[in-house]
N, C-alpha and C positions, 0 to 999 in steps of 0.2 A: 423419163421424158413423157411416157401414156400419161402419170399422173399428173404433169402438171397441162396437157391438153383437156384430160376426166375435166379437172376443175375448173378451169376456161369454161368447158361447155354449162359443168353447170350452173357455176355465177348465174347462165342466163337462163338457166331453168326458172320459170316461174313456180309460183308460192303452188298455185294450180296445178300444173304438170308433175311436180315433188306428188303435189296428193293422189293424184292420179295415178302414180306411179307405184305408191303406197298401197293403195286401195288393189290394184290389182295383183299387187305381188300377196296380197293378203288374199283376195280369191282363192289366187292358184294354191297358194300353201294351206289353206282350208279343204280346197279338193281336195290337195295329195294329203293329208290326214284321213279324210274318207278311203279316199284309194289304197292308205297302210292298213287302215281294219280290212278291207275285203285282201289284198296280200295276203295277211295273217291269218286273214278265216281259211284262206286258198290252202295255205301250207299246213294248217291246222286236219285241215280234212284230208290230203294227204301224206297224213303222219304216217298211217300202218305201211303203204306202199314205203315211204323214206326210210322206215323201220326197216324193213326184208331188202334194200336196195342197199348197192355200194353207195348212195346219194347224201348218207347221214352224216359224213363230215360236211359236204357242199352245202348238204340243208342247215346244218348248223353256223358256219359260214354268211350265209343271207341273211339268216334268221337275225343273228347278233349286228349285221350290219341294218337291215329293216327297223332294230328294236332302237338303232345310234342315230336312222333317220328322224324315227320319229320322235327321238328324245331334240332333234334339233329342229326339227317343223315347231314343237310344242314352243322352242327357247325364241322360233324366228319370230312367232306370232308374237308373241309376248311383247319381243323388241321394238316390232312395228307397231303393234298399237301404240306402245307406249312415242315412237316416233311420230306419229301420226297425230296423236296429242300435243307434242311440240310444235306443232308445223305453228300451229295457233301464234308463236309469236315470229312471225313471217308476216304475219297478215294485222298484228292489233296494231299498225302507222305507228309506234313506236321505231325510234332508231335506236338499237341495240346492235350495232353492226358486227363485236364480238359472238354475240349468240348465236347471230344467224350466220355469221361464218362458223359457227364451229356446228352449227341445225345443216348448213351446206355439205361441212367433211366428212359429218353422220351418212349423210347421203351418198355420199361417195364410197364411201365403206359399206352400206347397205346392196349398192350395185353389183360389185364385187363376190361381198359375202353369198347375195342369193345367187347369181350366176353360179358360184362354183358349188351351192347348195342342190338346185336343181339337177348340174351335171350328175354330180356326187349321186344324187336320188334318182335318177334316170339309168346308171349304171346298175345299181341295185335292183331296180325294178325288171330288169333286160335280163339279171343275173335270175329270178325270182322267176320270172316266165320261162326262161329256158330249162330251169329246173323243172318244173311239172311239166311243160311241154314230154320231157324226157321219162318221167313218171303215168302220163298218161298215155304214152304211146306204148311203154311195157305194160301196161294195164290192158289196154286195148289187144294184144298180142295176148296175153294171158287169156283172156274171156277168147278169144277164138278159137284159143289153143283148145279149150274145156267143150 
C-alpha cells in the first residue's frame, strides 16, 4: 500500500525536483566519505589503546562495518551519478513514457535505498564514537593515574 502512494507522489515529482534530489543525496554521500576517512584515521590512531583494551573485538566489529559503509557510499555515488545522467531524458520533450516510468521506479528505489543507507551509516558512526569516547576516557584516567 506505501508503494503504490511512493509513486503517486512521484509521478508528480518534477524532472527538477528528481535533480534536486539527486544532487543532494550526492552532497551528503560525498560528506560521509570525507567523514569515513577521518572515522578511520580516528580508529587508526587509537589502535595501541584498542590493542591493550577489552575493545578489540568491538573495534574490529566497526571497523568491518565502517570498511562495508564505505564500500557502499563508493557504489551509491556511482549509481546516482550515473542516475543523474539519465534524468536527461525527462527533460529532451521526447515522449518515451516507458523510460521515464521506469527513470521514475529508479527513483523510487533510490529513496528507499538511501534512507536505509544513511540509517545504516549513522548507527555505525554512533557505534564508532562510542568506542573512542570509551578509549579516551581510559586514556584520560590513565595519564592522571601517572
Amino acid at each position: 500500500m506505501k508503494t503504490k502512494s511512493n509513486s503517486k507522489v512521484v509521478e508528480w515529482y518534477s524532472a527538477e525536483r528528481m535533480h534536486d534530489m539527486s544532487k543532494k543525496w550526492l552532497s551528503e554521500l560525498n560528506f560521509i566519505k570525507d567523514e569515513q576517512q577521518f572515522l578511520e584515521e580516528l580508529i587508526t590512531d587509537y589502535t595501541h589503546q584498542i590493542i591493550n583494551d577489552d575493545a578489540l573485538s568491538r573495534a574490529q566489529d566497526v571497523t568491518t562495518a565502517l570498511l562495508r559503509t564505505t564500500r557502499g557510499t563508493q557504489k551509491l555515488i556511482a549509481a546516482l551519478e550515473q542516475h543523474e545522467n539519465d534524468l536527461s531524458l525527462m527533460v529532451d520533450g521526447k515522449d518515451e513514457l516507458e523510460k521515464e516510468k521506469k527513470y521514475k521506479a529508479e527513483h523510487i528505489e533510490f529513496i528507499a535505498t538511501i534512507s536505509s543507507f544513511f540509517h545504516d551509516y549513522k548507527a555505525v558512526k554512533f557505534e564508532i564514537f562510542n568506542l573512542v569516547k570509551k578509549l579516551m576516557k581510559t586514556d584520560k584516567q590513565e595519564r592522571l593515574l601517572k
